[in-house]
C-alpha positions in Angstrom: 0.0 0.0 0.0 1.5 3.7 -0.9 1.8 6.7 1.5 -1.4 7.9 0.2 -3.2 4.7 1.6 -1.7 4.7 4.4 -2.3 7.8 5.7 -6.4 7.4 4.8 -6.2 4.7 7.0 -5.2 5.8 9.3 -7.6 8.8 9.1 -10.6 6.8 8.6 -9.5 4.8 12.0 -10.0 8.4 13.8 -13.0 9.3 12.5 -14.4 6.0 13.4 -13.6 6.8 16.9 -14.7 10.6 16.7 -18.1 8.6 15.6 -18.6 6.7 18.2 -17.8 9.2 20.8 -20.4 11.4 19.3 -22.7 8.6 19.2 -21.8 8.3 23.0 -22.4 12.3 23.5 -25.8 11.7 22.0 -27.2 8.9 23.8 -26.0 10.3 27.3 -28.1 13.8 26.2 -30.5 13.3 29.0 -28.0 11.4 31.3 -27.8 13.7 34.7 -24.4 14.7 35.6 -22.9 13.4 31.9 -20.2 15.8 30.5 -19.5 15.5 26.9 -16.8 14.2 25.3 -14.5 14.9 22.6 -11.3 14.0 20.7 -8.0 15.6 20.2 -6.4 14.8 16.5 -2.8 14.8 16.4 -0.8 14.6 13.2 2.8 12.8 12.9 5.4 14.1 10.3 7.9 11.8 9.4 11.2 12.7 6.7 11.1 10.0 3.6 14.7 10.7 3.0 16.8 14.1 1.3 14.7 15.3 -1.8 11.4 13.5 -1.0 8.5 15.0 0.2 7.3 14.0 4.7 5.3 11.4 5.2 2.4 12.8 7.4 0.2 10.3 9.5 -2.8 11.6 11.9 -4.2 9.8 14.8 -7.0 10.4 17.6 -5.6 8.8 20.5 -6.9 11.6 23.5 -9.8 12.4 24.8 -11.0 15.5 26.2 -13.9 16.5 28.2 -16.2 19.6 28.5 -16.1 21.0 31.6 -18.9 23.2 30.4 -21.4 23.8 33.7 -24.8 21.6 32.6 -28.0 23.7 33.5 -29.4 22.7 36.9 -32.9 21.3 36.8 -35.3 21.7 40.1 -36.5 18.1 41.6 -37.2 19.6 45.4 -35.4 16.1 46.4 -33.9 16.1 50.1 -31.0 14.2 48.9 -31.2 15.8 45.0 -27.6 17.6 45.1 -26.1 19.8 42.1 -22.3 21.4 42.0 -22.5 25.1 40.6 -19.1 25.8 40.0 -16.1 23.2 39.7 -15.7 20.4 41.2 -16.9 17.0 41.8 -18.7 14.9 44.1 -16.6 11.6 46.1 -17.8 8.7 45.4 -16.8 5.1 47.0 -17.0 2.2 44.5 -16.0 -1.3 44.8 -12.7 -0.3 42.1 -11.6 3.1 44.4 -12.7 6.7 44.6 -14.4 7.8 42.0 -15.1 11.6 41.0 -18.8 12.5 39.8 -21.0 15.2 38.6 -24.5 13.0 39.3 -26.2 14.5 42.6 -28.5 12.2 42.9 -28.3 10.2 46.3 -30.6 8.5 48.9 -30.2 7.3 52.1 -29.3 3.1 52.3 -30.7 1.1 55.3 -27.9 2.1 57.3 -28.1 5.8 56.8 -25.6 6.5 54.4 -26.0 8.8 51.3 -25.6 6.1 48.5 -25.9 6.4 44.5 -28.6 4.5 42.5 -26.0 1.7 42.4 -25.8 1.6 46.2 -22.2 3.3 46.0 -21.4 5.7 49.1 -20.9 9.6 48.5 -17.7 10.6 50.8 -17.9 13.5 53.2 -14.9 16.0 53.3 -13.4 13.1 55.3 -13.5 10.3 52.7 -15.6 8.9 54.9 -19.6 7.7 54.1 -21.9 10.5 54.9 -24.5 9.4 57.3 -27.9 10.9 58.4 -29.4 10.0 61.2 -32.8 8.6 60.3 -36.0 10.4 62.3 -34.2 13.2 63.6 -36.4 15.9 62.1 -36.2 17.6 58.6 -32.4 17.8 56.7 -31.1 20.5 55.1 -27.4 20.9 53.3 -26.1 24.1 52.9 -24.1 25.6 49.7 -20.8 24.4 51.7 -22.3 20.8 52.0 -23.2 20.8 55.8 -25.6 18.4 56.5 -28.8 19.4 59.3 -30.8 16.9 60.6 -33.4 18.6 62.5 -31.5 22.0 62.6 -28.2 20.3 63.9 -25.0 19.5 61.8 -24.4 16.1 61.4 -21.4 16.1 58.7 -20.2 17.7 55.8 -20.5 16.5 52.1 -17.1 17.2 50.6 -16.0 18.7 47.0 -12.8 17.2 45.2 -10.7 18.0 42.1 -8.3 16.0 40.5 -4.7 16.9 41.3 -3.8 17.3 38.2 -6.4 18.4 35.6 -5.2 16.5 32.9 -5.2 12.8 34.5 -9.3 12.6 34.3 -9.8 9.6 33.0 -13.7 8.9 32.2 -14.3 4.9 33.5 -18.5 5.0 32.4 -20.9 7.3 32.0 -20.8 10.0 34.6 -17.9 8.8 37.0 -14.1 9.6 36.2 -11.4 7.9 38.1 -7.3 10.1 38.6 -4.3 8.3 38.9 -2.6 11.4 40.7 -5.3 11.7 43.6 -8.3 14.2 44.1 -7.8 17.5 46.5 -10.5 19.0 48.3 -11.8 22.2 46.6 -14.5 24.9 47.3 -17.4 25.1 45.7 -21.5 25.5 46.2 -23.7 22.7 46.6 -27.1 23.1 45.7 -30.3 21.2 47.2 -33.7 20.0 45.6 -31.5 20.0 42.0 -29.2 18.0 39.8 -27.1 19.2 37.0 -28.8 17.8 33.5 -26.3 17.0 31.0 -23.8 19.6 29.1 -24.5 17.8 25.6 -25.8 19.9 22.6 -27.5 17.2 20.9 -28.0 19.8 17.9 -25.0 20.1 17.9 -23.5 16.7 18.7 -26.0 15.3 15.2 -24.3 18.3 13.5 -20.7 16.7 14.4 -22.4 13.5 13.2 -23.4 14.3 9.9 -20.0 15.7 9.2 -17.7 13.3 10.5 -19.9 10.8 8.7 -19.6 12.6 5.2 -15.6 12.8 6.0 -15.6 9.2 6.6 -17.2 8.2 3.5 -15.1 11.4 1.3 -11.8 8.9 2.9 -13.6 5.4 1.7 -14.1 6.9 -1.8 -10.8 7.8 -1.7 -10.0 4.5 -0.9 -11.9 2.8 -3.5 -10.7 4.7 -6.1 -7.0 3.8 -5.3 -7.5 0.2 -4.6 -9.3 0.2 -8.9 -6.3 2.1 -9.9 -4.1 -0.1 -8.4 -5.8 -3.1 -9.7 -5.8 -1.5 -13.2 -2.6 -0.8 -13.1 -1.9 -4.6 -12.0 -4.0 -5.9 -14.4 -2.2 -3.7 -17.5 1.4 -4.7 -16.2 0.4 -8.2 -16.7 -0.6 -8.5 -20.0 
């Protein structure tokens, strides 16, 4: 195969990943706490020897994702939490800490703050948060103090990774960091969640044209692999 092929390939191979992250952005649209994702294209330029024109290779290896603040959407839920602001929510899973945007959390059987898959959110601590079951109606305040009948009984905490750059998405709405989370400052709002920061306009928009690129490359492709042939076929004779 010549440069020229090579280098479609290799192309097509990114787009095809650019496709199914959009694919991904759109079906998470109405996910609470999903932040979109995107990818970074990088291209490689390589000398071919003195005289000769570079080879140039591209490739879509990184991710990136939009830390764009989601709108918040009013539930009136006790336990119904939204971040304005950075920051992320501490989340215990069976795999480690995980970092979340999804504020929506009810209490287990023992008391503890838990996601719709049972796992724990963390207090400031790293520790479960707990409320006390009957002890009168609870409030949380914008710094994540919990009240249970007008008295504090913990403090919901707010983490960032340590280093920005080492968020690494695991699912859906929870990201895990290799470098360790810090505890930030940030404003906690009850009775809401944060709805997703996709543009699904936007996001079918990416679609359509990432899809027309990828079939622009397999033309291009076709029509070298009949050349090619021809030329084959010609030589033969």
């Amino acid at each position: 195969m010549e440069n020229a092929g090579y280098a479609t390939l290799t192309r097509q191979s990114g787009l095809m990943a650019q496709m199914r992250m959009v694919a991904n952005n759109v079906a998470n649209a109405a996910t609470t706490g999903y932040r979109a994702e995107g990818m970074i294209f990088a291209e490689h330029v390589a000398a071919t020897g003195d005289g000769q024109p570079s080879l140039s290779m591209a490739s879509a290896s990184v991710r990136m994702t939009d830390a764009t603040q989601g709108t918040l959407s009013r539930t009136g839920g006790a336990f119904d939490l939204a971040i304005e602001g950075p920051g992320f929510f501490l989340v215990g899973t069976p795999a480690g800490d995980r970092l979340s945007r999804a504020g929506a959390f009810t209490p287990n059987e023992l008391g503890d703050l838990v996601t719709p898959e049972g796992y724990p959110l963390l207090d400031a601590g790293g520790a479960p948060v707990f409320v006390p079951q009957g002890a009168g109606p609870v409030a949380i305040a914008a710094d994540g103090t919990i009240s249970a009948g007008g008295q504090p009984v913990g403090q919901i905490g707010l983490f960032a990774p340590e280093n920005p750059h080492d968020l690494i998405r695991e699912d859906g709405v929870r990201f895990r960091t290799e470098a360790g989370v810090i505890p930030v400052e940030g404003r906690m709002v009850q009775g809401f969640l944060e709805e997703s920061n996709v543009d699904p306009v936007a996001q079918i928009a990416r679609m359509i044209e990432v899809q027309r690129a990828y079939e622009l490359g397999q033309s291009f492709l076709d029509s070298e692999n009949e050349r090619i042939r021809g030329t084959i076929e010609t030589m033969g004779r």
